[in-house]
VOGU-3710 file (C-alpha; in Angstrom, 3 decimals, decimal comma):
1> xxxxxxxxxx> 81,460/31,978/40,086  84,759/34,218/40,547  82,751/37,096/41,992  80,749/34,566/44,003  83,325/33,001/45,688  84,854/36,389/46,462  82,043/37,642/47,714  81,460/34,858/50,196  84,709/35,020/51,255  84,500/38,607/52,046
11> xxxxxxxxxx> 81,092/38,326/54,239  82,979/35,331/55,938  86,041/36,661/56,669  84,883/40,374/57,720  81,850/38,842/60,177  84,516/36,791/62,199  86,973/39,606/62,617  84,171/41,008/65,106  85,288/38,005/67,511  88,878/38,312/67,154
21> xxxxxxxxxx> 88,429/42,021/67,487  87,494/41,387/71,075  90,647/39,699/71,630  92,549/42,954/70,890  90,683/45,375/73,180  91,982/45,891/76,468  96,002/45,483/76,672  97,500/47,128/74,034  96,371/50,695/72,802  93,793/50,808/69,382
31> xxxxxxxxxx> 95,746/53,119/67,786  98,546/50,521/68,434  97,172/47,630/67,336  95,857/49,176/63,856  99,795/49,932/63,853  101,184/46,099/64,068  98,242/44,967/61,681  98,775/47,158/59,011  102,425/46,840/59,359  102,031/43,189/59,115
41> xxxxxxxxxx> 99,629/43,430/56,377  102,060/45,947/54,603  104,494/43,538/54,789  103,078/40,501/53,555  101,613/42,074/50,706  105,066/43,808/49,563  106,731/39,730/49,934  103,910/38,908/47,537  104,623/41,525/45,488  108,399/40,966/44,975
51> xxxxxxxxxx> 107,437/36,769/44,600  104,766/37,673/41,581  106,836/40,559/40,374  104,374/42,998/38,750  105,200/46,910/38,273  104,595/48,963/40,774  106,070/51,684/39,346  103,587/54,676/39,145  103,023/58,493/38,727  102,889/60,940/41,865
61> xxxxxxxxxx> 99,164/61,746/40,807  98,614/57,933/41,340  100,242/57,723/44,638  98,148/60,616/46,026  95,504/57,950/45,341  97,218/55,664/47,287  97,617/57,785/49,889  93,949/58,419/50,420  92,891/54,706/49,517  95,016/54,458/52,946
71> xxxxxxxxxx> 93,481/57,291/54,797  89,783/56,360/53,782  89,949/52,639/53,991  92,960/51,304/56,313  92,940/54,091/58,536  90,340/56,506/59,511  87,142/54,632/59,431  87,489/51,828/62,393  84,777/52,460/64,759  82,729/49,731/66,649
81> xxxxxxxxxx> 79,246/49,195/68,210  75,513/48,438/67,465  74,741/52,054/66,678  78,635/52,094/64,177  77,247/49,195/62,611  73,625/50,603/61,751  75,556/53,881/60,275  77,734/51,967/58,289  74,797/50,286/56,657  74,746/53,006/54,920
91> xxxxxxxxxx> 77,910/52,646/53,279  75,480/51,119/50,630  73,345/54,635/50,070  76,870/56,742/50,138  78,357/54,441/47,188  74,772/54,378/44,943  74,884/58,007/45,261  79,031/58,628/45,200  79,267/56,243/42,064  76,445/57,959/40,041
101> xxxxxxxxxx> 78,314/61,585/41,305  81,567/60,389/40,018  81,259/57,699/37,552  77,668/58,869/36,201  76,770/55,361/36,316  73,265/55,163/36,037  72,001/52,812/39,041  68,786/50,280/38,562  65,436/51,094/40,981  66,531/47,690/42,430
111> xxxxxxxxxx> 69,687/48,597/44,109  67,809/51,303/45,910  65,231/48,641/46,992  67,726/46,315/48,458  69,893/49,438/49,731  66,721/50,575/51,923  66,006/46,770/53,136  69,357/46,586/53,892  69,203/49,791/56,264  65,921/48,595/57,664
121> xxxxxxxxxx> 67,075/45,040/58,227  70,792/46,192/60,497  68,221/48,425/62,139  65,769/45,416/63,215  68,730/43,572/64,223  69,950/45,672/66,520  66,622/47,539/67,652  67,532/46,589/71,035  70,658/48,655/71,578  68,782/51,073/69,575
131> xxxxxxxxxx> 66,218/51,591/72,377  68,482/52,164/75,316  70,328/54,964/72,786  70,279/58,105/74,394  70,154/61,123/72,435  72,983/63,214/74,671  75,803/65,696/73,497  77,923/62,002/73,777  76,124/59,691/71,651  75,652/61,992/69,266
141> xxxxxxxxxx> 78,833/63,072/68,262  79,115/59,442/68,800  76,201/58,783/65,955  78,498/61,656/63,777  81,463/60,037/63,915  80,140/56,763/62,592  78,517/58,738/59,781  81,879/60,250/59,080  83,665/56,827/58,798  80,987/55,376/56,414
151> xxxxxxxxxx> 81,473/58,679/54,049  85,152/58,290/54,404  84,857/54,110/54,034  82,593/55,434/50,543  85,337/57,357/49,345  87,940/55,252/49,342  85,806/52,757/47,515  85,620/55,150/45,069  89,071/55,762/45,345  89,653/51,645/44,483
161> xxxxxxxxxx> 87,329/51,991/41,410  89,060/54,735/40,105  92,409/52,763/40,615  90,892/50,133/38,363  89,619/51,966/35,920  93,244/53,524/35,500  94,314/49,386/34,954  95,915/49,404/38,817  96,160/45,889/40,032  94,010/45,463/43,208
171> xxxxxxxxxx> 97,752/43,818/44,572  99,870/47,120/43,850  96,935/49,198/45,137  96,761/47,502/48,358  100,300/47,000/48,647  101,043/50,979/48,104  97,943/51,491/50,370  98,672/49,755/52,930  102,623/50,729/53,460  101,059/54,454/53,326
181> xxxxxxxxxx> 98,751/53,535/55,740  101,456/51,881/57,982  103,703/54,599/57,662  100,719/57,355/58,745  100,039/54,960/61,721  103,904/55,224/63,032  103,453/59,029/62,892  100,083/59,206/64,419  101,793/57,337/67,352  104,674/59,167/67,567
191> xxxxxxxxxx> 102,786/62,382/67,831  100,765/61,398/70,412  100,577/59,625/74,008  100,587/56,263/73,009  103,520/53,998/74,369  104,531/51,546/72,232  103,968/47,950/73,655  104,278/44,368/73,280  103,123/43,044/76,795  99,846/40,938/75,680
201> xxxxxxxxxx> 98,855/37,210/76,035  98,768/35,173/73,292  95,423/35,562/72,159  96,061/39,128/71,297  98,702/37,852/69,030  96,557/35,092/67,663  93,661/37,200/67,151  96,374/40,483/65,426  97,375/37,650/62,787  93,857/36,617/61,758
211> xxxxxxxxxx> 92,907/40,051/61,376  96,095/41,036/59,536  96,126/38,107/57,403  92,654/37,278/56,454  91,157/40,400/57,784  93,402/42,492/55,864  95,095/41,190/53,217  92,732/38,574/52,268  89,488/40,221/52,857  90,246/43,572/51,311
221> xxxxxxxxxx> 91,783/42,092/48,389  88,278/40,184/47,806  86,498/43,504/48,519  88,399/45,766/46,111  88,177/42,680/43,258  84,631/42,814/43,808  84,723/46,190/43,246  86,032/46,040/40,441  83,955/43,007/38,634  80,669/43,688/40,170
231> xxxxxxxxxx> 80,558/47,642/41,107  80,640/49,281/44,405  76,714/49,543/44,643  76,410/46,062/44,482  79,822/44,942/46,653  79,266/46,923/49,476  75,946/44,749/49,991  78,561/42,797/52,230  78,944/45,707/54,725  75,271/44,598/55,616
241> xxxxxxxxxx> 75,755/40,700/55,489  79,021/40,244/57,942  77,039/41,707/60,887  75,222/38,244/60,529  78,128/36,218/60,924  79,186/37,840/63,527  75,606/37,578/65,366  75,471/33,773/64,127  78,981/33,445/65,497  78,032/35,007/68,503
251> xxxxxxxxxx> 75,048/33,099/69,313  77,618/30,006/68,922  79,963/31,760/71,587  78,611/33,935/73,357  75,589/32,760/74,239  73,143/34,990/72,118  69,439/34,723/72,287  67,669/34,981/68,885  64,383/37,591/69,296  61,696/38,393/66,672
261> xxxxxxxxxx> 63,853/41,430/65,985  66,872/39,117/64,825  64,516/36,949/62,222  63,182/39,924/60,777  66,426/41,965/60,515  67,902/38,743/58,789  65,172/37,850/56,448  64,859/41,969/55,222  69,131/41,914/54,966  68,828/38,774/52,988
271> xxxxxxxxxx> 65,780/39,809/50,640  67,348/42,833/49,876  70,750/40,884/49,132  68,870/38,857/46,742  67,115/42,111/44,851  70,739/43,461/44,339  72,816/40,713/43,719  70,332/38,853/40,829  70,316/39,935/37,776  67,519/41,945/36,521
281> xxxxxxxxxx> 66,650/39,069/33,396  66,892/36,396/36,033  64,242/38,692/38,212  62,216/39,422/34,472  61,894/35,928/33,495  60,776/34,269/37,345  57,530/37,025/37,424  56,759/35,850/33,375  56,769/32,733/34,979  55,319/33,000/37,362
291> xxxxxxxxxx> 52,461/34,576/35,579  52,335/31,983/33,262  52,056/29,617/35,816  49,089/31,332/36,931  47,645/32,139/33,988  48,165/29,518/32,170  49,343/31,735/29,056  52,447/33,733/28,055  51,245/37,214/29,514  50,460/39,817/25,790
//
């Protein structure tokens, strides 16, 4: 019920952010914005840390982890669109394959069944966008990029499982993490063009606190717990799931029509969720029966 309820949480929280997301485009400079919400983030987490107290004291070896927990997942890996989301489907093929490379955990057929639903469900949903996709110099380094933040987003889940396995708390990880991640932000900005700025309306503000608070904190503590209890090959399922919200949400707000495309790239997303997230008894005992039913014997 623990991992359940994190898990939901997770989908929940991460499809929304797509809304508020919108609120922050426009005014204020990306690179700037990351900047206030992981400051913000940074901060809240380090006030939580000094209310519950734990130790955060740790070897250089383990901050290095930190470090790239905060390059890989709170840094280098926000992209956006249709074609982003389809690549970072994939996020679910990069951890089967990074956590049998560097955990040599051995990975069931059914996690590959519901990975490749998964893949061919995002793809359904957004075949639209995927038809007007035009295969110049532009969109492809375009389609690269994406692919590079989904191998970097895989490695720094990898980077969180290793942290647990070394008995990290998912609170000092992502408190370290996220004041690294803060701190490479300020530099970034300093060594470029941006100009710091605070002129925005108050839905940019609105919209930075959701997605520092529940976005950020919240969210990625759920997703690095889940990690943790259930394995990255079966908690990065929600990678595929939150692009539902956010089309659900968006047909609620925006006005979006639902096509044959968006039934069938739901019901494959949500089949292959099923496949990965029940256990393989649970799957063992329905066919018996459901043989038996048939049947009308126990199957020899």
């Amino acid at each position: 019920m623990k991992s359940a309820a994190l898990y939901i949480t997770t989908v929940l929280i991460w499809g929304s952010t797509w809304l508020a997301i919108e609120f922050q485009l426009g005014d204020i400079a990306v690179e700037l914005s990351l900047l206030y919400r992981f400051a913000i983030a940074a901060a809240l987490m380090w006030l939580y840390v000094a209310y519950k107290k734990p130790d955060v004291r740790f070897s250089l070896v383990d901050h290095g982890f930190f470090v790239l927990l905060a390059l890989c997942n709170f840094s280098l890996n926000y992209l956006t669109s249709a074609m982003t989301s389809i690549a970072f489907s994939m996020l679910l093929v990069m951890n089967i394959v990074n956590t049998r490379l560097f955990f040599g955990k051995p990975i069931s057929k059914r996690i590959y069944t519901g990975a490749i639903l998964a893949v061919l469900g995002i793809t359904c949903l957004f075949w639209p966008q995927l038809q007007q996709f035009d295969l110049s110099n532009g969109a492809l380094v375009g389609l690269l990029l994406a692919l590079s933040g989904t191998f970097v987003a895989s490695l720094g889940n990898m980077v969180s499982v290793r942290n647990s396995r070394k008995q990290i708390g998912v609170l000092q990880g992502n408190a370290w993490g996220m004041l690294y991640s803060a701190i490479g932000l300020v530099l970034y900005v300093l060594m470029s063009d941006v100009q710091f700025s605070l002129n925005a309306p108050s839905s940019y503000w609105l919209s930075l606190l959701y997605l520092s608070i529940f976005g950020t904190v919240i969210a990625f503590s759920c997703y690095f717990a889940l990690l943790k209890n259930i394995g990255p090959e079966k908690a990065s399922y929600v990678i595929v799931l939150f692009p539902l919200v956010a089309v659900t949400l968006s047909s609620f707000f925006e006005g979006f029509e639902w096509h044959a495309n968006t039934f069938a790239g739901f019901s494959l997303v949500l089949l292959g969720n099923a496949i990965v997230l029940t256990p393989t008894k649970q799957i063992n005992a329905f066919l018996a029966n459901r043989v038996i039913a048939k049947n009308g014997s126990v199957p020899s």
